[in-house]
GUNU-962538 format. One record per residue (C-alpha): residue number from 1; residue in three letters; x, y, z. Coordinates in Angstrom, 3 decimals, m for minus. Layout:
BEGIN
@k:NUM, r:ALA, xx:X, yy:Y, zz:Z
...
END
This chain:
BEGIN
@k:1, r:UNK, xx:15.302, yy:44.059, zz:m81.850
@k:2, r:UNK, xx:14.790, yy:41.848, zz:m84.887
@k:3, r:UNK, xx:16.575, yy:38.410, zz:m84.630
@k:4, r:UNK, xx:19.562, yy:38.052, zz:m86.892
@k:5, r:UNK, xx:21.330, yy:35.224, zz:m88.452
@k:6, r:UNK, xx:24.976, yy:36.937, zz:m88.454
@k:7, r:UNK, xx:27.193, yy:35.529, zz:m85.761
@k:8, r:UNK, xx:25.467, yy:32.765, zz:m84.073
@k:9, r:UNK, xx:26.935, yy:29.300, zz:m85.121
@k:10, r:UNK, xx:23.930, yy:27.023, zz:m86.805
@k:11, r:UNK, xx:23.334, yy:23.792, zz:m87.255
@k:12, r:UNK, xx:21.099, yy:21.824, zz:m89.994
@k:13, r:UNK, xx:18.100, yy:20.554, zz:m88.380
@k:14, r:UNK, xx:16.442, yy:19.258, zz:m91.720
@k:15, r:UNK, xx:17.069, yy:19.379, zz:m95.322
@k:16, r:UNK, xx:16.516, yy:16.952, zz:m98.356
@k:17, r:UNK, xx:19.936, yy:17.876, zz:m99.453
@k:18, r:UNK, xx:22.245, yy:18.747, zz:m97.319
@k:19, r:UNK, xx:23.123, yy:16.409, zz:m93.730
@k:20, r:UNK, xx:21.678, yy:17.198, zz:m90.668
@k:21, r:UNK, xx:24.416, yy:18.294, zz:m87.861
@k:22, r:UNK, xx:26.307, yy:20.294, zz:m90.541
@k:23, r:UNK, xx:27.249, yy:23.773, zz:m88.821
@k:24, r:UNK, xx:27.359, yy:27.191, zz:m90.708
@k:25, r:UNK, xx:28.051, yy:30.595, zz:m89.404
@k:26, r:UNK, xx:27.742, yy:34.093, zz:m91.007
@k:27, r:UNK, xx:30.310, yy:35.975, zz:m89.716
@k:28, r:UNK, xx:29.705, yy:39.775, zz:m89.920
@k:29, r:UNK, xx:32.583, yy:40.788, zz:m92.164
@k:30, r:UNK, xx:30.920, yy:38.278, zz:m94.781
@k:31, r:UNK, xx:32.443, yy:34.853, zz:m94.475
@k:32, r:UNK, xx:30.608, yy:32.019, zz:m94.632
@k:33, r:UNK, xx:32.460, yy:29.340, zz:m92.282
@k:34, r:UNK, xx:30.694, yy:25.476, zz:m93.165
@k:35, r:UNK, xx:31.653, yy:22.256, zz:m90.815
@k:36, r:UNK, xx:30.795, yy:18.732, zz:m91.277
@k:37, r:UNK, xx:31.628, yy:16.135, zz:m88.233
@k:38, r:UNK, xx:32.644, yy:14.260, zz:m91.018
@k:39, r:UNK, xx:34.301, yy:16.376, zz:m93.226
@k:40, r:UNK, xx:36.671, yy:19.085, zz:m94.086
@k:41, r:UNK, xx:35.885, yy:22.701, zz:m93.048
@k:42, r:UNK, xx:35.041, yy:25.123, zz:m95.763
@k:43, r:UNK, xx:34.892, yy:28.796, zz:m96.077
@k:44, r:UNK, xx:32.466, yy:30.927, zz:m98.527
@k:45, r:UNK, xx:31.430, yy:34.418, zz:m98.307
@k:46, r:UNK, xx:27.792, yy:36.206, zz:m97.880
@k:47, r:UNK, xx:26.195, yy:39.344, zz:m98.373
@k:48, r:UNK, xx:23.290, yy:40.594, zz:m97.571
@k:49, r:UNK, xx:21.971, yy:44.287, zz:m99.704
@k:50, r:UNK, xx:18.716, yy:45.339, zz:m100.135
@k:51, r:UNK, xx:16.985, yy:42.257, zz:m99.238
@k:52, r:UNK, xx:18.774, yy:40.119, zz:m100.714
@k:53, r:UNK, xx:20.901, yy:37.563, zz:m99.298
@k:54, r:UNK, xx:24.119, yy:36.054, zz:m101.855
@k:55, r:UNK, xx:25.973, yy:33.378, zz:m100.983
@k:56, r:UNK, xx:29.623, yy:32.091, zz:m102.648
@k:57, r:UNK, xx:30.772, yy:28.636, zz:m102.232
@k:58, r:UNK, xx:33.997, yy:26.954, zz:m103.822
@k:59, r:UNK, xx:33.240, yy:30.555, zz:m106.641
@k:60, r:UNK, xx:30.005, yy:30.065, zz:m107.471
@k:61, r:UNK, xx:26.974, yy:32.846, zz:m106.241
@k:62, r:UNK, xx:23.398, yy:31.271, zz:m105.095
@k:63, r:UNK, xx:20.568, yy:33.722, zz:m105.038
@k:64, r:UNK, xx:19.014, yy:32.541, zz:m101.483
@k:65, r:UNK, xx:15.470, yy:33.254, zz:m99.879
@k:66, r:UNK, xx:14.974, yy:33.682, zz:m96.067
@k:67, r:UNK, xx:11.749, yy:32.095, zz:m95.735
@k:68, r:UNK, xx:11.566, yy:32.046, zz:m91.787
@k:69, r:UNK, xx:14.586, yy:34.021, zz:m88.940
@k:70, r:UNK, xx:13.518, yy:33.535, zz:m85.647
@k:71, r:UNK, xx:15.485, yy:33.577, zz:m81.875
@k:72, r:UNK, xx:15.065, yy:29.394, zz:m82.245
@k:73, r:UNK, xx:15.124, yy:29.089, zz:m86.426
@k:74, r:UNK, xx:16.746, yy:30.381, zz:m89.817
@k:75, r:UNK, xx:14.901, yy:28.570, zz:m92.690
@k:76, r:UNK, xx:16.180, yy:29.187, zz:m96.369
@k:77, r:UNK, xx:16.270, yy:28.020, zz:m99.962
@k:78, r:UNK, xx:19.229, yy:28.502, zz:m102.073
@k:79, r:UNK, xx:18.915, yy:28.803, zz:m105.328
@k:80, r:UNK, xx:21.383, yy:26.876, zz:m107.926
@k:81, r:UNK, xx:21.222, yy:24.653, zz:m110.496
@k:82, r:UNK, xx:18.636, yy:22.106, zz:m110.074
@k:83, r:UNK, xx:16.035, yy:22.034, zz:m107.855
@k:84, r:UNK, xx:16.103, yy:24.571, zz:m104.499
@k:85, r:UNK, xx:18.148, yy:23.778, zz:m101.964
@k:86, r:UNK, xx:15.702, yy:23.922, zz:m98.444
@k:87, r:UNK, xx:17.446, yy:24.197, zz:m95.162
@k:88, r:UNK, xx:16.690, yy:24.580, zz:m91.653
@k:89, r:UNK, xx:18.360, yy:25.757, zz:m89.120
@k:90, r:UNK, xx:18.320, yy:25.816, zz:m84.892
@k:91, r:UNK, xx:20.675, yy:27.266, zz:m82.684
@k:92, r:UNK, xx:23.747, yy:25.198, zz:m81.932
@k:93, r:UNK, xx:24.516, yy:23.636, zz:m78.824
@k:94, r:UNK, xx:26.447, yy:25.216, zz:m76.286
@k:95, r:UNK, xx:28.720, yy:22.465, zz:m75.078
@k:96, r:UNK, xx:31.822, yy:22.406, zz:m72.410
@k:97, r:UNK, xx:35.182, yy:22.774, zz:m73.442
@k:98, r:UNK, xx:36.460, yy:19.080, zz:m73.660
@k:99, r:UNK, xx:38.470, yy:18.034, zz:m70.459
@k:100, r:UNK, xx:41.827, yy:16.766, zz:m71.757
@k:101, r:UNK, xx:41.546, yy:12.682, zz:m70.382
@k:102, r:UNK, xx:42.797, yy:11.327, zz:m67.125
@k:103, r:UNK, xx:42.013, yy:14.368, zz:m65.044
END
């Protein structure tokens, strides 16, 4: 089976431009759900047709390469205004639910 990107939660292990720790997950039906520990969640949409993946944030469509999909890594460039946009990716973290305190 070849690895996929779409429904696994990912977090930015290195780019130039955007912060490590920052989460993003493809969810099937084609929205693009973006976190931040320090910020605001966001929401975009995807697609993915004949090769080519298309991303939308805040209305605006990014022509994006997959330069590397793996079981351990999801490398990309995004392509906007200005220079590329490079970003790797790892699996997230599997953590516990937090334990509400004083138990």
């Amino acid at each position: 089976m070849l690895a996929s990107f779409v429904n696994r939660v990912w977090v930015v292990a290195e780019s130039g431009q955007v912060v490590p720790g920052e989460l993003r997950v493809f969810l099937s039906e084609g929205t693009l759900v973006m976190a931040s520990p320090h910020g605001i969640p966001a929401l975009g949409t995807w697609r993915h047709h004949d090769g080519h993946l298309t991303i939308t944030e805040e209305g605006r469509e990014y022509e994006v390469e997959i330069l590397e999909l793996g079981k351990n890594a999801f490398r990309i460039r995004i392509h906007g205004p200005g220079e590329p946009v490079n970003i790797r990716f790892t699996p997230a973290e599997q953590l516990p639910v937090p334990q509400p305190k004083g138990r």
